[in-house]
N, C-alpha and C positions, 0 to 999 in steps of 0.2 A: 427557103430550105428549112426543113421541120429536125430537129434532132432526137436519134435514140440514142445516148451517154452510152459507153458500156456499160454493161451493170455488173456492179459491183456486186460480190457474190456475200449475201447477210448470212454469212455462219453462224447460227445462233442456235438453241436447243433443236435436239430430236427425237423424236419418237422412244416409246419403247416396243408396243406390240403391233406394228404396222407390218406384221409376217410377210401378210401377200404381196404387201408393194413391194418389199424388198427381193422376194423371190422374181418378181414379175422383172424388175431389171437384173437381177442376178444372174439369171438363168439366160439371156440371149449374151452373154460373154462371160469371159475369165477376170475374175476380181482377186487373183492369186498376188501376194503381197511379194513384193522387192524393196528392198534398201537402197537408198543416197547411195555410193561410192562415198566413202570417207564421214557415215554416221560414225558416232562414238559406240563401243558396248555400250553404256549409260545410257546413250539416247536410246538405243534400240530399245532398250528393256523397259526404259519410261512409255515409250508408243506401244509398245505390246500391249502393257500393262492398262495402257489407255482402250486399247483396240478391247481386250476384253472383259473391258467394265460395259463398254460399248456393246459388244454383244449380249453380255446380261439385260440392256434395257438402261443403262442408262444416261439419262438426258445429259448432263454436263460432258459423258467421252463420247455421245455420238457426233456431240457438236467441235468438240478436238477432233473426234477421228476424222472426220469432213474435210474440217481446214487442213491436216496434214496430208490428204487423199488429193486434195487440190492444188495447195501450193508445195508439195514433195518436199515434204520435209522431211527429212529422217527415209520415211517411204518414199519409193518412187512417185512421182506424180500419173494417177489414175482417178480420168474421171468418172469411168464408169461406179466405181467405186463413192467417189466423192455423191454422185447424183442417185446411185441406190440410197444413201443416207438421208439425202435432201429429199427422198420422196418418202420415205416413210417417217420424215417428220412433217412433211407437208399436209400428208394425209391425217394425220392428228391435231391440224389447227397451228401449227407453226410459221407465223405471219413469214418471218424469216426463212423459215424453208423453201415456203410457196415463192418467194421472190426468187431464192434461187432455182428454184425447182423450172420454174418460167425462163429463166437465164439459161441454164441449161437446154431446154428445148427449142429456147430462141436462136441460141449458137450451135447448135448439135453438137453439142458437147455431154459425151456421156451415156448419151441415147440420139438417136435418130433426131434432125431437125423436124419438129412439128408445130408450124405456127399454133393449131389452134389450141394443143396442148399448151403452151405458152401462156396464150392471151386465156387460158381459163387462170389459168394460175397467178398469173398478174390480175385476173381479175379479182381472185377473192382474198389478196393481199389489197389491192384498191380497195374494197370494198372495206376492210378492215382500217383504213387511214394510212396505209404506207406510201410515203411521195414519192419514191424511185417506183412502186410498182404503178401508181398513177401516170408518171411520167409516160411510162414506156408502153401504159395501155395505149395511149395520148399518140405516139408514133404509129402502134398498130393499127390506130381507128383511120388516122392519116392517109396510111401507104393500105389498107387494106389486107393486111396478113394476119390469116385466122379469122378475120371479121367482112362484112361488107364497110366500102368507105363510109365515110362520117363522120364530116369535119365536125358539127355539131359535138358531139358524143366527145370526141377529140378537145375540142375546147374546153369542154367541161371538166376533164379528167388533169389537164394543161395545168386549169386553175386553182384546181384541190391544191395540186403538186408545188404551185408555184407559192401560191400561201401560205406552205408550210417549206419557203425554203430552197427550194429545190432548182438549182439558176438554171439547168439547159427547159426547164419548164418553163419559166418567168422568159426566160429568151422566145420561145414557140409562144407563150401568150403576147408578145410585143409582136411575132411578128405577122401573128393572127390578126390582131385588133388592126396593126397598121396596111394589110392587106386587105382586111372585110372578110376573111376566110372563116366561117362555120361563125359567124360572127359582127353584127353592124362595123361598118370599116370607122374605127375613133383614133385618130394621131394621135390626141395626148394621151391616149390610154395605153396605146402601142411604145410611145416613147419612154412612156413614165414606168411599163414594167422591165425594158428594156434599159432603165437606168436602174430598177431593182437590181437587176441582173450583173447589170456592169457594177455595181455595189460589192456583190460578191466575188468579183472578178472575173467573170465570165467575159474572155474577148470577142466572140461573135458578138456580144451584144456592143461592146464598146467599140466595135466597127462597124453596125450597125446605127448607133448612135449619130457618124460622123457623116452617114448618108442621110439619114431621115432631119438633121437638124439642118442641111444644107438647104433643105427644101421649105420647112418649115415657118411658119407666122413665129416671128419672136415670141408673142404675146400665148401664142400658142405654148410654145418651148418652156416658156416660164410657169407656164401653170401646169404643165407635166411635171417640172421638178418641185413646183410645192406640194405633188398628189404624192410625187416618191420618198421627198422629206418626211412627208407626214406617215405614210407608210413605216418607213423605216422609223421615225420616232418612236412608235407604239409597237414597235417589233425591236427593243435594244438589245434582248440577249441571244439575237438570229444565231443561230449554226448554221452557213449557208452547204448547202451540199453541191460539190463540184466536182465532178466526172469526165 
């Protein structure tokens, strides 16, 4: 069983002159703003104030007004709103946008579900080094959405992801390696990223663990975990990402 984390949506800068995108989803709905029930005056007036620095162009309130569009704060929670903003910083090169921008389209959330829309935008955050958007190419290439299958392709995106971190990735390359899927079948390789994984806490992997060592050559088990020690050694200041 291959996992897509939810993804966590990277609020990070956006845009300033990305007109068209922003009309292109503006325009198939109402992005007419509403208040929380029980914001403060204060609050409202700090998001306003946010919203229309945001409309000027700039980077730091589009990237507020986003997160308040999505997690309703102060505003009511709108995602269309929230994913107008995510695409017109996506379309200026906003690693963090394109990953939400992919979230969005992956969830229909905000606009119409469109895998392939998705996986372009997951792509060109991969491509840029981001490990939640590798991850979740890594699911698409798998189940085939937006893309043709391609465990291959799949593997490889796994591994970016899992390299820098990333545990439901490190979990799907364990359970790659230990099945042979888009990939020669290697036990200690499967085990030993799959104790990466469990490193970071990731429980499928630590119950995976308690199946594949049942099976397992001792001698085998033991040199999986001097591959993951060693791993981990040379990675001491991991931030592992768990989703």
């Amino acid at each position: 069983m291959f996992r897509l984390a939810h993804p966590r949506l990277l609020l990070a800068s956006l845009g300033a002159c990305a007109c068209l995108a922003l009309k292109a989803i503006a325009q198939t709905g109402n992005t007419v703003t509403e208040f929380e029930p029980g914001a403060t005056s204060e609050e409202k007036v700090q998001v306003e104030d946010v919203k229309r620095e945001a409309e000027r162009g700039s980077l730091q309130a589009q990237n507020e007004i986003s997160k308040v569009y999505m997690k309703g704060y102060v505003f009511k929670r709108n995602a269309r709103a929230a994913a107008m903003w995510a695409s017109a910083a996506a379309n200026q090169g906003s690693v963090e946008a394109q990953v939400n921008l992919g979230t969005f389209y992956y969830a229909g959330q905000g606009v119409a579900r469109d895998y392939a829309q998705a996986r372009y935008w997951f792509q060109k955050a991969a491509d840029r080094g981001n490990a939640q958007a590798q991850q979740n190419l890594g699911v698409m290439y798998i189940r085939g959405e937006g893309v043709k299958t391609n465990f291959e392709t799949a593997f490889h995106w796994f591994l970016k992801s899992a390299e820098q971190c990333d545990a439901p990735a490190a979990y799907n390359v364990g359970v790659m390696y230990s099945k042979g899927v888009g990939v020669p079948r290697d036990e200690i390789r499967g085990y030993k990223w799959h104790l990466v994984a469990a490193q970071f806490g990731y429980l499928p992997s630590r119950n995976a663990l308690k199946a594949l060592g049942s099976k397992m050559d001792p001698a085998k088990v033991a040199k999986a975990r001097s591959s993951a020690d060693e791993w981990i050694r040379v990675h001491p200041n991991v931030q592992p990402i768990l989703r």
